[in-house]
DOKEBA-730101 format. One record per atom (N, C-alpha, C, O): residue in three letters; chain; atom name; x, y, z. Coordinates in pm, whole numbers, plus 50000, padded with zeros to 5 digits. Layout:
N
(ALA A CA (X Y Z))
...
This chain:
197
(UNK A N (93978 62808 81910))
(UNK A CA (93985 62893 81794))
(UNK A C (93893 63013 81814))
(UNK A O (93781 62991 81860))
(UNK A N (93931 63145 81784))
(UNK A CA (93868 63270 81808))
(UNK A C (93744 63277 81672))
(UNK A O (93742 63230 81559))
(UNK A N (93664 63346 81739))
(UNK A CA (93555 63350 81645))
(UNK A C (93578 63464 81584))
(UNK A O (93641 63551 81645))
(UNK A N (93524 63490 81429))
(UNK A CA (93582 63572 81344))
(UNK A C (93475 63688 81351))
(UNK A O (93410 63671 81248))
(UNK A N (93425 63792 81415))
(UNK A CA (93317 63840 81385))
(UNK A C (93323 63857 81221))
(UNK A O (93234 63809 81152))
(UNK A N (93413 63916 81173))
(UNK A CA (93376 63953 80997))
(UNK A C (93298 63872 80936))
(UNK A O (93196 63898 80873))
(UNK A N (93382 63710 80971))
(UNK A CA (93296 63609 80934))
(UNK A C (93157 63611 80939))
(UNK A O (93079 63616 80845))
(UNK A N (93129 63607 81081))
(UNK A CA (92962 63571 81082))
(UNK A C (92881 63711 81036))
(UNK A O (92758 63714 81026))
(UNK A N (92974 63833 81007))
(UNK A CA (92930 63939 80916))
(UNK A C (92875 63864 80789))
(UNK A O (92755 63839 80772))
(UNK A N (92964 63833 80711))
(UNK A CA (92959 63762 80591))
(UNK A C (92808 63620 80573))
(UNK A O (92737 63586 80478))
(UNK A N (92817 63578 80710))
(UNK A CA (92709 63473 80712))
(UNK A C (92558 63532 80712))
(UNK A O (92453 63481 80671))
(UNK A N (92580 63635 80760))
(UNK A CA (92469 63725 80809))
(UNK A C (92383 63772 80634))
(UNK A O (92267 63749 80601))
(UNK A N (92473 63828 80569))
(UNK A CA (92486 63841 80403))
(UNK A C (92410 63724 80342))
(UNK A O (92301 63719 80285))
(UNK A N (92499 63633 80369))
(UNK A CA (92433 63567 80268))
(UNK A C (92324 63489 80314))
(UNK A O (92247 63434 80236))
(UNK A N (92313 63480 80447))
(UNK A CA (92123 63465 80470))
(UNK A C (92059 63585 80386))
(UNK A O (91996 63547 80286))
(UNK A N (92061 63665 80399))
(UNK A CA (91979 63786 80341))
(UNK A C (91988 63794 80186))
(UNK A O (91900 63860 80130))
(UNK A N (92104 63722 80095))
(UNK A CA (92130 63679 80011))
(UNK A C (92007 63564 79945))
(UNK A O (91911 63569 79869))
(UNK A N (92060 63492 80003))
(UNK A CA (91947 63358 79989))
(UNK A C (91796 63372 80018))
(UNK A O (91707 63306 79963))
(UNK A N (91780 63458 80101))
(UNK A CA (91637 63486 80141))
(UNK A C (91577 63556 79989))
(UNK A O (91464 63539 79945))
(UNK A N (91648 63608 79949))
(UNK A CA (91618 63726 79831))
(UNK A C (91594 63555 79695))
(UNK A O (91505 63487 79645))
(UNK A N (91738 63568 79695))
(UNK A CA (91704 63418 79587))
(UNK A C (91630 63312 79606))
(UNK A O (91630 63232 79512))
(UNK A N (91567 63287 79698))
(UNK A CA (91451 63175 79710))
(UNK A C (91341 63273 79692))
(UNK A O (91248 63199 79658))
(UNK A N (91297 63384 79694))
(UNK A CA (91185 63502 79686))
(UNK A C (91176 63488 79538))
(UNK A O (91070 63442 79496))
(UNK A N (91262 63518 79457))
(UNK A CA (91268 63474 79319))
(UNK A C (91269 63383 79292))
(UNK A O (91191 63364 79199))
(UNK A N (91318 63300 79323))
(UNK A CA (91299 63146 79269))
(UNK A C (91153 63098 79281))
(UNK A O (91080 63049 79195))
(UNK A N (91128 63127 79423))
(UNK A CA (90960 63113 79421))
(UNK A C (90848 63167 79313))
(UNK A O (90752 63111 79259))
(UNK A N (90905 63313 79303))
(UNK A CA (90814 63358 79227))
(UNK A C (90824 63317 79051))
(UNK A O (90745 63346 78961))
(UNK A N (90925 63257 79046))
(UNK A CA (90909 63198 78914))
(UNK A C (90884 63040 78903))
(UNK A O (90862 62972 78803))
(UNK A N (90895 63006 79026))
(UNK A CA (90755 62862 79022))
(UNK A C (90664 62898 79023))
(UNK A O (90603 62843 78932))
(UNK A N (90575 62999 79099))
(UNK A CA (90461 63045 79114))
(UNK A C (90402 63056 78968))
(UNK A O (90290 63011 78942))
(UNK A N (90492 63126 78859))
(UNK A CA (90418 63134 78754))
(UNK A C (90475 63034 78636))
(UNK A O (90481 63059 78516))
(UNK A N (90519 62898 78713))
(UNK A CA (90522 62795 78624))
(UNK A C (90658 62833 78505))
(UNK A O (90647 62805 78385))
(UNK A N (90758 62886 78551))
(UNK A CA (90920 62938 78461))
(UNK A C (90943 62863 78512))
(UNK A O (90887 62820 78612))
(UNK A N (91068 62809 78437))
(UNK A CA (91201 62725 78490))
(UNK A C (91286 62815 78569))
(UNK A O (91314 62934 78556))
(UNK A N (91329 62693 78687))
(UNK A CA (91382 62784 78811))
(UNK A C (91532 62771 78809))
(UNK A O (91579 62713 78907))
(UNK A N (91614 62811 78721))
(UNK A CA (91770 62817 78693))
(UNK A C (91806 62690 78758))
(UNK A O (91864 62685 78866))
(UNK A N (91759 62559 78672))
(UNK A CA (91815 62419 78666))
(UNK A C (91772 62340 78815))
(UNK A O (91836 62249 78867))
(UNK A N (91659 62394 78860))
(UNK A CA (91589 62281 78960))
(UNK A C (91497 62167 78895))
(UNK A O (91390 62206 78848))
(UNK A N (91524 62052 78888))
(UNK A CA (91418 61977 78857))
(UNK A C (91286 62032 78912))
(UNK A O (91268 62131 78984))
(UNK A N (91191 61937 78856))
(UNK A CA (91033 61988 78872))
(UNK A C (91008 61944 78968))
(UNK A O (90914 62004 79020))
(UNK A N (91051 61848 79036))
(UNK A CA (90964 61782 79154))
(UNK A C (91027 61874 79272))
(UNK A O (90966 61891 79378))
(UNK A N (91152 61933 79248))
(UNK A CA (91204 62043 79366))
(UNK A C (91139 62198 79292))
(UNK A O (91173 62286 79371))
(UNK A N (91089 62239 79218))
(UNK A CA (91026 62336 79212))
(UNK A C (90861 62268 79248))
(UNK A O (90798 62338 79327))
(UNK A N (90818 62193 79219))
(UNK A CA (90668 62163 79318))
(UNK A C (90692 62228 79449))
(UNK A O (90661 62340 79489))
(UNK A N (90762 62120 79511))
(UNK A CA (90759 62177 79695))
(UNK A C (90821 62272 79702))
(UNK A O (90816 62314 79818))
(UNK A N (90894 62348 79625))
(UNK A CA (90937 62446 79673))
(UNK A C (90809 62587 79641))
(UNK A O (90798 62691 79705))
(UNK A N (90745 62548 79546))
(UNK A CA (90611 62665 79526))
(UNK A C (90524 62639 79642))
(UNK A O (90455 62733 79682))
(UNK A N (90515 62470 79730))
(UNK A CA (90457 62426 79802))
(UNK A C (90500 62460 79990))
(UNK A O (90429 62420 80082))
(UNK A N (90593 62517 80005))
(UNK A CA (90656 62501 80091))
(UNK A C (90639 62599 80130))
(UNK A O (90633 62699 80058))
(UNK A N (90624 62599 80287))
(UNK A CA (90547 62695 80408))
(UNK A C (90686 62786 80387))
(UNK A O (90799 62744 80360))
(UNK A N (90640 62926 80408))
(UNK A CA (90752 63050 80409))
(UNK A C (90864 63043 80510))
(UNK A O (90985 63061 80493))
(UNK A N (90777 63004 80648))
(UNK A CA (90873 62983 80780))
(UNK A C (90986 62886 80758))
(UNK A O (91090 62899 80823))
(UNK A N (90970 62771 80652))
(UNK A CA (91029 62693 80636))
(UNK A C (91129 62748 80541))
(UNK A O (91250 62740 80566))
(UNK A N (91079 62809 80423))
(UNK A CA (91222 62870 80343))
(UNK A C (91330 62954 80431))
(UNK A O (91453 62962 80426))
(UNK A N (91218 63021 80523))
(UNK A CA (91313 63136 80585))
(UNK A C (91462 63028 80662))
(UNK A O (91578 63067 80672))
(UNK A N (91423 62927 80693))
(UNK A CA (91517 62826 80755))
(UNK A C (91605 62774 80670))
(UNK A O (91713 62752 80725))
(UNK A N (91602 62744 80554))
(UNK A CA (91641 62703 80450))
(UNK A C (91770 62801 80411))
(UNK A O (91883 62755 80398))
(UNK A N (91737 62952 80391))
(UNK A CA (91816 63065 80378))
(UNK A C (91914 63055 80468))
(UNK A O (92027 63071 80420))
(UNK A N (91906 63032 80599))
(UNK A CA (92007 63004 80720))
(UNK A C (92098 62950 80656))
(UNK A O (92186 63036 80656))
(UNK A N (92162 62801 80562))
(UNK A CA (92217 62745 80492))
(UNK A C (92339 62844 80519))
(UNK A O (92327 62961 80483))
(UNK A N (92447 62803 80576))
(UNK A CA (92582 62871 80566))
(UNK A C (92664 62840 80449))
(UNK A O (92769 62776 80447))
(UNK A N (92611 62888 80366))
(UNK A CA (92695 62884 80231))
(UNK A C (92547 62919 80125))
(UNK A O (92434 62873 80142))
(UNK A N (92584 62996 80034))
(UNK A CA (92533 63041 79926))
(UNK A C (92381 62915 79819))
(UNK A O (92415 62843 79725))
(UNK A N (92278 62922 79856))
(UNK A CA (92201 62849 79771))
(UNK A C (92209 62873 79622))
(UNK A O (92133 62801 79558))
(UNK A N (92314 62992 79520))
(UNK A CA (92283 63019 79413))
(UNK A C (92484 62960 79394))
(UNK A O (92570 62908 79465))
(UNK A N (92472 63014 79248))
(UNK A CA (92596 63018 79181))
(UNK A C (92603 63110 79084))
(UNK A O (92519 63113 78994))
(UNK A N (92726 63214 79094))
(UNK A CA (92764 63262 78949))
(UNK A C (92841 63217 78863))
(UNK A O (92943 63158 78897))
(UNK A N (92814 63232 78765))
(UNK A CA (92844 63231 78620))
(UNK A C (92906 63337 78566))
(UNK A O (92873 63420 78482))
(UNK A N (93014 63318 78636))
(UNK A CA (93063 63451 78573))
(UNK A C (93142 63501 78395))
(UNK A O (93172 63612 78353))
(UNK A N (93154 63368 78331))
(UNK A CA (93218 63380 78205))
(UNK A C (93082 63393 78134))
(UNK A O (93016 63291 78112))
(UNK A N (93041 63504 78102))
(UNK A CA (92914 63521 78032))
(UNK A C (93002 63637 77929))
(UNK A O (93099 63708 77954))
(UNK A N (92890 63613 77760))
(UNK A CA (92947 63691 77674))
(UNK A C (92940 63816 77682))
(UNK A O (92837 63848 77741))
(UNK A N (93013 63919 77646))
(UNK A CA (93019 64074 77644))
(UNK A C (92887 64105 77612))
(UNK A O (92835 64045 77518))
(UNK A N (92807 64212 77693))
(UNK A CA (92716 64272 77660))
(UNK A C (92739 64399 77537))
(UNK A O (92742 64520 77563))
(UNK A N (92751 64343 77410))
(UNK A CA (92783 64475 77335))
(UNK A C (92645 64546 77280))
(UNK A O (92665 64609 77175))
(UNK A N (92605 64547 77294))
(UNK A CA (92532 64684 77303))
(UNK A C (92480 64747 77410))
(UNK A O (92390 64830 77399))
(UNK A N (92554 64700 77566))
(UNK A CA (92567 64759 77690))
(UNK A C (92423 64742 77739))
(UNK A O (92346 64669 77677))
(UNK A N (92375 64827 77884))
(UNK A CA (92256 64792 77955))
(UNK A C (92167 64811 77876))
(UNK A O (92180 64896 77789))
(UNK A N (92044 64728 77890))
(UNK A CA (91912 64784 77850))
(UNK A C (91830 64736 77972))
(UNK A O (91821 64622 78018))
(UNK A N (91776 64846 78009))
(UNK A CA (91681 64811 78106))
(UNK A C (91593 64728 78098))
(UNK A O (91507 64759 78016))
(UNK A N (91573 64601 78167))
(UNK A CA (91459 64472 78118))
(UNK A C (91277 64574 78127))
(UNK A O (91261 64677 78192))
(UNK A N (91191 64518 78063))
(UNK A CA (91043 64557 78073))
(UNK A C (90954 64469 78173))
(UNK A O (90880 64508 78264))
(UNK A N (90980 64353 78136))
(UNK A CA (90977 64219 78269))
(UNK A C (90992 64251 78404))
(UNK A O (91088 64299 78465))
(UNK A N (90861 64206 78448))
(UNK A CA (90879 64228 78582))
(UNK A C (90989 64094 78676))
(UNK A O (91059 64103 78776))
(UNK A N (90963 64000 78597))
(UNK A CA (91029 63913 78656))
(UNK A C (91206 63899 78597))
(UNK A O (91296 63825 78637))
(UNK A N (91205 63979 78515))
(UNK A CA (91352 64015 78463))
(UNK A C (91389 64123 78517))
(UNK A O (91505 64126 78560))
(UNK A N (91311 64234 78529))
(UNK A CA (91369 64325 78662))
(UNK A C (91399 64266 78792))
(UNK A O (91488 64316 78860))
(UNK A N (91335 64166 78832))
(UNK A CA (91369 64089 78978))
(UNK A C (91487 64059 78940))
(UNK A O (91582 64104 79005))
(UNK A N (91505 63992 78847))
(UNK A CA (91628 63897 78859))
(UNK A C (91748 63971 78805))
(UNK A O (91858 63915 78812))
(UNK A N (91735 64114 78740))
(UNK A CA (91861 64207 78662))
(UNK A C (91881 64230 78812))
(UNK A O (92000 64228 78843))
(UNK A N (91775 64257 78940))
(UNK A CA (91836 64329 79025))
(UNK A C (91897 64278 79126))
(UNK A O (91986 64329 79194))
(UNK A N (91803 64089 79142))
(UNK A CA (91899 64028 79217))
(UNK A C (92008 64015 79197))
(UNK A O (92083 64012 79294))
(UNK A N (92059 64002 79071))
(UNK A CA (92185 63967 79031))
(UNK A C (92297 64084 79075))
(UNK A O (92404 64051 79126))
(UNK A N (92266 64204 79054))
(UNK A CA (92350 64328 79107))
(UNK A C (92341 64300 79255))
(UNK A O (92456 64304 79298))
(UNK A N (92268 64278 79337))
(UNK A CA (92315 64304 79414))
(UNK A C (92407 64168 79490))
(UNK A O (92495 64188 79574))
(UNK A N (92377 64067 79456))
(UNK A CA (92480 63966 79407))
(UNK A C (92603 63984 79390))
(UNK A O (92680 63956 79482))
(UNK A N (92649 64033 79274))
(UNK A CA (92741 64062 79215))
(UNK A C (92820 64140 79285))
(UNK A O (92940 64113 79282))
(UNK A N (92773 64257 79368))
(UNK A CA (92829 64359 79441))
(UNK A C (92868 64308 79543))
(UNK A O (92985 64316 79582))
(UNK A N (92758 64237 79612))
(UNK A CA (92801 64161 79759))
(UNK A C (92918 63991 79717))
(UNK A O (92964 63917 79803))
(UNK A N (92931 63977 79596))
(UNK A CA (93053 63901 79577))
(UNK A C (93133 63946 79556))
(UNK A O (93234 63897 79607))
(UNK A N (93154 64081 79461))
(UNK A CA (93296 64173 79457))
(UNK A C (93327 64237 79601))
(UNK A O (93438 64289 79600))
(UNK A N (93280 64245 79691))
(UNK A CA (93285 64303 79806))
(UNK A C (93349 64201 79866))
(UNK A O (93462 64220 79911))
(UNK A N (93292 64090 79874))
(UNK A CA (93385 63975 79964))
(UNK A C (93504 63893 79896))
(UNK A O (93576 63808 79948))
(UNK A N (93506 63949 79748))
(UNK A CA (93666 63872 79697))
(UNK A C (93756 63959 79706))
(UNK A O (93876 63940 79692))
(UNK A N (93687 64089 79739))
(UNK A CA (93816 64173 79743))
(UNK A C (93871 64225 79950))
(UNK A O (93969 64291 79986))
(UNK A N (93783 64174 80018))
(UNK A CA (93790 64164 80126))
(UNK A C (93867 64046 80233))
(UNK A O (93945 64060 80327))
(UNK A N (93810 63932 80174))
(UNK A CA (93836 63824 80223))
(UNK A C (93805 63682 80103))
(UNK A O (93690 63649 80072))
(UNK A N (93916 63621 80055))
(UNK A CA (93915 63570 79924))
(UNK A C (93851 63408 79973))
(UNK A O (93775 63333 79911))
(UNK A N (93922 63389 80120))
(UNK A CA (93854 63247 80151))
(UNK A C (93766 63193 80183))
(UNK A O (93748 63074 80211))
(UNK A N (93636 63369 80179))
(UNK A CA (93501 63294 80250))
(UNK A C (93428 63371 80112))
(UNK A O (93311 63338 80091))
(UNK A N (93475 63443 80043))
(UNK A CA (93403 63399 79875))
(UNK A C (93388 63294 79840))
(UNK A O (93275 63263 79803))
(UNK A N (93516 63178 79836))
(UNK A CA (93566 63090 79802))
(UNK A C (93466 62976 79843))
(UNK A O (93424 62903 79754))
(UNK A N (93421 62956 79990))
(UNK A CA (93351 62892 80088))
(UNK A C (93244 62904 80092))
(UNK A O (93169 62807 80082))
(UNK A N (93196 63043 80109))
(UNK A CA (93046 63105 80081))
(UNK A C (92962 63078 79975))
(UNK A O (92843 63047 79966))
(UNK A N (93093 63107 79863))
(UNK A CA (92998 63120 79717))
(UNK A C (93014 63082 79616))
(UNK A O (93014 63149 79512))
(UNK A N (93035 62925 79632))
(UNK A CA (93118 62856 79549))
(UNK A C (93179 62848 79473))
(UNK A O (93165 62763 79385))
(UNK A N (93310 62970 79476))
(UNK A CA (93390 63048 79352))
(UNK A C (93505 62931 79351))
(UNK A O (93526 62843 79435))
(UNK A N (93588 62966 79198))
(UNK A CA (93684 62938 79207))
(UNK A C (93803 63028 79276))
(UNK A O (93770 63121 79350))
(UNK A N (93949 62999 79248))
(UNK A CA (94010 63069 79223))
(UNK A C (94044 63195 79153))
(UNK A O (94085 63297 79208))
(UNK A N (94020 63176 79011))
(UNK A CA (93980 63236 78912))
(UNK A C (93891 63364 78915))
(UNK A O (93912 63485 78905))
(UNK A N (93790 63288 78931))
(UNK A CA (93579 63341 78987))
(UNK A C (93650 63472 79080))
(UNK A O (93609 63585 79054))
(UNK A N (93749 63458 79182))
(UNK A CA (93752 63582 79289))
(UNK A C (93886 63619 79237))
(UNK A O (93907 63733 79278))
(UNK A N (93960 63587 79184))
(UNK A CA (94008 63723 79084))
(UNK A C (93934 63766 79010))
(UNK A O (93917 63885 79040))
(UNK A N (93861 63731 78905))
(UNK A CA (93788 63782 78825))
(UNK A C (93691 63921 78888))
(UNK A O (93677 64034 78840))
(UNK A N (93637 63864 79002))
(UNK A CA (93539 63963 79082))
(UNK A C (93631 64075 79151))
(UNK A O (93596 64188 79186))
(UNK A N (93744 64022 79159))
(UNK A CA (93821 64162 79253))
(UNK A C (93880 64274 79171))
(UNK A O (93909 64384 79218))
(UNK A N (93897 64239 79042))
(UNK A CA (93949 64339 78924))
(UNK A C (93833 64375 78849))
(UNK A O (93843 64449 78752))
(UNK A N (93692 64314 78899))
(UNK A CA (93634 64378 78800))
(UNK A C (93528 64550 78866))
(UNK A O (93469 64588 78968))
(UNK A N (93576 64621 78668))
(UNK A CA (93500 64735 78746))
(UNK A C (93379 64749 78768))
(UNK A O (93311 64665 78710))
(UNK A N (93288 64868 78869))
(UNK A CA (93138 64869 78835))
(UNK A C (93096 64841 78738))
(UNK A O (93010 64752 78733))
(UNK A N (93150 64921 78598))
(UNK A CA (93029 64905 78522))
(UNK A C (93019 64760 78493))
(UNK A O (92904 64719 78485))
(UNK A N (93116 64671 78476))
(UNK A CA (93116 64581 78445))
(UNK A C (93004 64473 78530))
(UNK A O (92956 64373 78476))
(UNK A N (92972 64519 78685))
(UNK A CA (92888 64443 78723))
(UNK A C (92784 64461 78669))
(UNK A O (92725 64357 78643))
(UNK A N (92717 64583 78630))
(UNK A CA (92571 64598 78564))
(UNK A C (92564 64529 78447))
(UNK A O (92469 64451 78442))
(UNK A N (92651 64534 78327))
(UNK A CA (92669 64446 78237))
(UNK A C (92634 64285 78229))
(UNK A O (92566 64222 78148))
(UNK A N (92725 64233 78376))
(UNK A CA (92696 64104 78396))
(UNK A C (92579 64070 78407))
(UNK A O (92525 63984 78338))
(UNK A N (92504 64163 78534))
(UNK A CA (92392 64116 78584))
(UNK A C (92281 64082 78481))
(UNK A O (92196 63994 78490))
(UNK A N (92299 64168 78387))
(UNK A CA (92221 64135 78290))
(UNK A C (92199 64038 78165))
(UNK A O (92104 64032 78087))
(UNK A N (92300 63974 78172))
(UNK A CA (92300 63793 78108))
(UNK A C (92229 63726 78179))
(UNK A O (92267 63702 78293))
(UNK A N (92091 63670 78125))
(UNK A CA (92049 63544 78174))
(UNK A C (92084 63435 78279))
(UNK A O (92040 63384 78381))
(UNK A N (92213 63428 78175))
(UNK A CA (92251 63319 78297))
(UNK A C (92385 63327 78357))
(UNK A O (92479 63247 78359))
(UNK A N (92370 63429 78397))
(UNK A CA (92477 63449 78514))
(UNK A C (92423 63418 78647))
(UNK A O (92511 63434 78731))
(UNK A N (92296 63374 78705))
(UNK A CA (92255 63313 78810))
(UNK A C (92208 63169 78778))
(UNK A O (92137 63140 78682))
(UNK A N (92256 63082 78871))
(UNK A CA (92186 62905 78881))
(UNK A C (92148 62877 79018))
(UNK A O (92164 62963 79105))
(UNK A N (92112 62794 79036))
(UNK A CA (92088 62742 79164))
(UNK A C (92208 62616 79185))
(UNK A O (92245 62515 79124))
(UNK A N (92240 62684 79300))
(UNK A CA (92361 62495 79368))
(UNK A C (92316 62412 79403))
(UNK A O (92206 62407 79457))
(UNK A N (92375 62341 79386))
(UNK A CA (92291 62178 79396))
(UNK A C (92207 62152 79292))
(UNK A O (92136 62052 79305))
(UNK A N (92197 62217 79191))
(UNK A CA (92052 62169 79129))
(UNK A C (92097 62070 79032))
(UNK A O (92058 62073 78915))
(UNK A N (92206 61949 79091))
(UNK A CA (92213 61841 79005))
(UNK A C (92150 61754 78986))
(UNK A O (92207 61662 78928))
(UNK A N (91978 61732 79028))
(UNK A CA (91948 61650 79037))
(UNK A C (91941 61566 79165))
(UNK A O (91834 61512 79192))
(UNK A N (92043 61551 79245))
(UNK A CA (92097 61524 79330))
(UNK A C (91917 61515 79443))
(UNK A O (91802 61522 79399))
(UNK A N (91972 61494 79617))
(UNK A CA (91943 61505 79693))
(UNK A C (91924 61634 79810))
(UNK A O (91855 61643 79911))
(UNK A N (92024 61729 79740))
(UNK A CA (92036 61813 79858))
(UNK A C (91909 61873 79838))
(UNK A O (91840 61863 79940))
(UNK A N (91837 61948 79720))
(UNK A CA (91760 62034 79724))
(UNK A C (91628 61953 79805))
(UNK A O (91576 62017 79895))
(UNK A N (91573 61816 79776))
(UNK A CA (91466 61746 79792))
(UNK A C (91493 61765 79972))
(UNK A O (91390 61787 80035))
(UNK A N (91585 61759 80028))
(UNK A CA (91678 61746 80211))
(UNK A C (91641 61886 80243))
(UNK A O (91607 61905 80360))
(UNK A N (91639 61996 80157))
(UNK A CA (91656 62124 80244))
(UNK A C (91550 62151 80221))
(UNK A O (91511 62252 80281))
(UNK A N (91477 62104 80155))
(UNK A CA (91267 62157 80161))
(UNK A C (91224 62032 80234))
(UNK A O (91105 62002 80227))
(UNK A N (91301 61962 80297))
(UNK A CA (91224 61850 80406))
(UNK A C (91168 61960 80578))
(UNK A O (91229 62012 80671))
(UNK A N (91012 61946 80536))
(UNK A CA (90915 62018 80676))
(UNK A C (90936 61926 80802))
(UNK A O (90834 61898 80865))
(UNK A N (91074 61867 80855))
(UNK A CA (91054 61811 80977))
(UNK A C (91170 61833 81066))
(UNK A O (91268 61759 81066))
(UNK A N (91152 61960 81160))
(UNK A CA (91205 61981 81299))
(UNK A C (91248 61853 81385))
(UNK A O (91197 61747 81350))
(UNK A N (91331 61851 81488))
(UNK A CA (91366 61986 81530))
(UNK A C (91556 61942 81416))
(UNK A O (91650 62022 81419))
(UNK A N (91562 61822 81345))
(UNK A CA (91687 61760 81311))
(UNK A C (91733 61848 81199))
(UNK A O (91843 61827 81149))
(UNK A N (91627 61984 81138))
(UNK A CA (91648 62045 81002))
(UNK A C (91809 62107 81006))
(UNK A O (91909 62087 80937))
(UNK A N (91777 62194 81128))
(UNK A CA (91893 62291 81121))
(UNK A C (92041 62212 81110))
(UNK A O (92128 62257 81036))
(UNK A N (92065 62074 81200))
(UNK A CA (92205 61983 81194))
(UNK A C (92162 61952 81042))
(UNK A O (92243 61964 80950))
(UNK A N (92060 61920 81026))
(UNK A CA (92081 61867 80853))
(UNK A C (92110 61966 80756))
(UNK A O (92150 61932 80645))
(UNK A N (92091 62109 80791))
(UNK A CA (92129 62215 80711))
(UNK A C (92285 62228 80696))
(UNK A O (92355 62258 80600))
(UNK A N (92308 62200 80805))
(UNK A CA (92512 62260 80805))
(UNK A C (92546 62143 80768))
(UNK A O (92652 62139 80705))
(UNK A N (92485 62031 80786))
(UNK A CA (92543 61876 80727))
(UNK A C (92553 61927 80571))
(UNK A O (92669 61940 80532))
(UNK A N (92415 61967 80444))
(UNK A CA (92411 61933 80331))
(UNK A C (92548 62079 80290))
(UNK A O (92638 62057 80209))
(UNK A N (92535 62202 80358))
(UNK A CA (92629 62305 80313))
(UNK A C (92772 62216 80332))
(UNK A O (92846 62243 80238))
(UNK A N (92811 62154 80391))
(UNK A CA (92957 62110 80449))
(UNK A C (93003 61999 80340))
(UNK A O (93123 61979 80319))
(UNK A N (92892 61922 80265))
(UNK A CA (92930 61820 80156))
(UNK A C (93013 61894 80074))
(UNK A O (93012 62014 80048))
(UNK A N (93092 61795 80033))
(UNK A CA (93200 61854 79950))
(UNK A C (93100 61823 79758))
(UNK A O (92996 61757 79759))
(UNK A N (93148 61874 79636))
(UNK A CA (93106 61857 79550))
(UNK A C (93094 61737 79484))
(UNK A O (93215 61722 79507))
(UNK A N (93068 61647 79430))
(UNK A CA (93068 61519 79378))
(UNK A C (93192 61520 79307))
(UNK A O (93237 61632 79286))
(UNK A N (93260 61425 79265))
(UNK A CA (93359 61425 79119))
(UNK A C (93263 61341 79076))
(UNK A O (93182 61257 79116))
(UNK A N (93318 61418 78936))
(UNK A CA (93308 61320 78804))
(UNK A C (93297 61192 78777))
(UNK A O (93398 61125 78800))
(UNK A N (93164 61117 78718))
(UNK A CA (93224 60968 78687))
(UNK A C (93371 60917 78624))
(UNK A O (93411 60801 78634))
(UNK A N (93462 61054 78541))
(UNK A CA (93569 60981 78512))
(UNK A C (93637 60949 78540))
(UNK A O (93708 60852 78514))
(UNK A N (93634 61081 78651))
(UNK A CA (93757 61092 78757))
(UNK A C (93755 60927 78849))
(UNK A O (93850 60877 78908))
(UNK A N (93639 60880 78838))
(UNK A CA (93582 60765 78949))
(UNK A C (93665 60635 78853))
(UNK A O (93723 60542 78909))
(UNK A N (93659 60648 78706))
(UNK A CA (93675 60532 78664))
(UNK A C (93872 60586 78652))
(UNK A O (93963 60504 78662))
(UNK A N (93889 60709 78634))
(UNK A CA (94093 60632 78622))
(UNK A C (94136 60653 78743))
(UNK A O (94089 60731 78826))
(UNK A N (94251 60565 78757))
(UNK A CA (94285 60513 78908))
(UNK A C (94402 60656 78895))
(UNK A O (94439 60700 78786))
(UNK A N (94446 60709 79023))
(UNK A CA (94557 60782 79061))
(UNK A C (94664 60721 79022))
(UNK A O (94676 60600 79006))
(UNK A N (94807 60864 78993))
(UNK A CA (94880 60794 78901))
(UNK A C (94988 60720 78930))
(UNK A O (95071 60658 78864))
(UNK A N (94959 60752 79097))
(UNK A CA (95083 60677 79182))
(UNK A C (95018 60547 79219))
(UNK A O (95091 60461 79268))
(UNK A N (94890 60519 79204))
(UNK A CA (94829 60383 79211))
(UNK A C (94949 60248 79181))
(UNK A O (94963 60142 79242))
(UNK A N (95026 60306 79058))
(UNK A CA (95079 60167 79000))
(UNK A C (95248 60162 79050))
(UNK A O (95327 60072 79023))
(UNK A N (95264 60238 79099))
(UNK A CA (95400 60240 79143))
(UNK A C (95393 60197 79297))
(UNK A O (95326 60231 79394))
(UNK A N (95505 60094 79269))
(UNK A CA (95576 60007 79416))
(UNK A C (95703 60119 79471))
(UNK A O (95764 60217 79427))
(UNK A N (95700 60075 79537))
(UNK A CA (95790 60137 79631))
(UNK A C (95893 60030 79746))
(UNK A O (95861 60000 79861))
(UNK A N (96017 59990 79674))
(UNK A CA (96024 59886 79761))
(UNK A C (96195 59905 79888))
(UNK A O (96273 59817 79926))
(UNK A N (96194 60070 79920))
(UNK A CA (96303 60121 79955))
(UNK A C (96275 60095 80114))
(UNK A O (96359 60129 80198))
């Protein structure tokens, strides 16, 4: 199989992506904020955690954040935040936003892959106009962190032990999403049908 340069264009992104969103994320452990739905014991080590080591972490081939993109209309349009730490994050989010409208309207299957969009999520991003990204960026919570279910991955990707990190990095990006406990409890619907041809 031929290697895609665009692709590892795109990978290249969202290291530099992620590097930016763990910079923020840090800095709002640093001053003791909630870090867009990390438990506390993954914001400890992560305020705790050697830089060289995040920088490895960012490598992660696939997106450490998530948008939110169904956020309510900004009607009374931009207001520039006063917050320094709301200016970080109005600006991470633009440039976010830009570098996801850029890749749904480029290439829809490594939005899709990259940045854990839906279907939907990269139409939505490919019709939408500028202004509309500044608008977004500025809802609260149009940025989360992935994985932050509680789960294992985040506690795995702030683990300080070489040289097995990096295979364990493309291991935790490559997991597929959990389903649902409900989905777990009803059986498929061809479960009950015989087939006796």
């Amino acid at each position: 199989m031929a290697n895609n340069p665009r692709r590892a264009d795109w990978l290249v992104e969202i290291r530099e992506l992620n590097e930016l969103f763990l910079s923020y994320v840090r800095a709002l452990a640093s001053e003791g904020q909630a870090c867009l739905g990390l438990t506390r014991r993954v914001v400890r080590r992560l305020r705790d955690t050697d830089p060289a080591a995040l920088d490895r972490v960012a490598e992660l081939p696939t997106a450490l954040f998530c948008l939110n993109l169904n956020q309510p209309e900004q009607r009374e349009g931009f207001i520039p935040p006063t917050c320094v730490s709301e200016q970080m994050r109005v600006s991470l989010a633009v440039m976010i936003l830009s570098s996801a409208r850029n890749m749904a309207r480029n290439c829809a299957f490594e939005a899709r892959m990259f940045l854990h969009l839906s279907a939907e999520g990269v139409q939505q991003l490919r019709v939408m106009p500028p202004s509309d990204v500044l608008s977004l960026a500025s809802s609260p919570d149009v940025l989360s962190c992935a994985f932050a279910d509680g789960g294992l991955r985040w506690p795995a990707l702030l683990r300080d032990d070489e040289p097995e990190a990096a295979r364990m990095l493309i291991l935790i990006a490559l997991q597929p999403d959990l389903v649902t406990p409900e989905s777990l409890l009803s059986p498929p619907a061809h479960l009950g049908e015989r087939s006796f041809g």
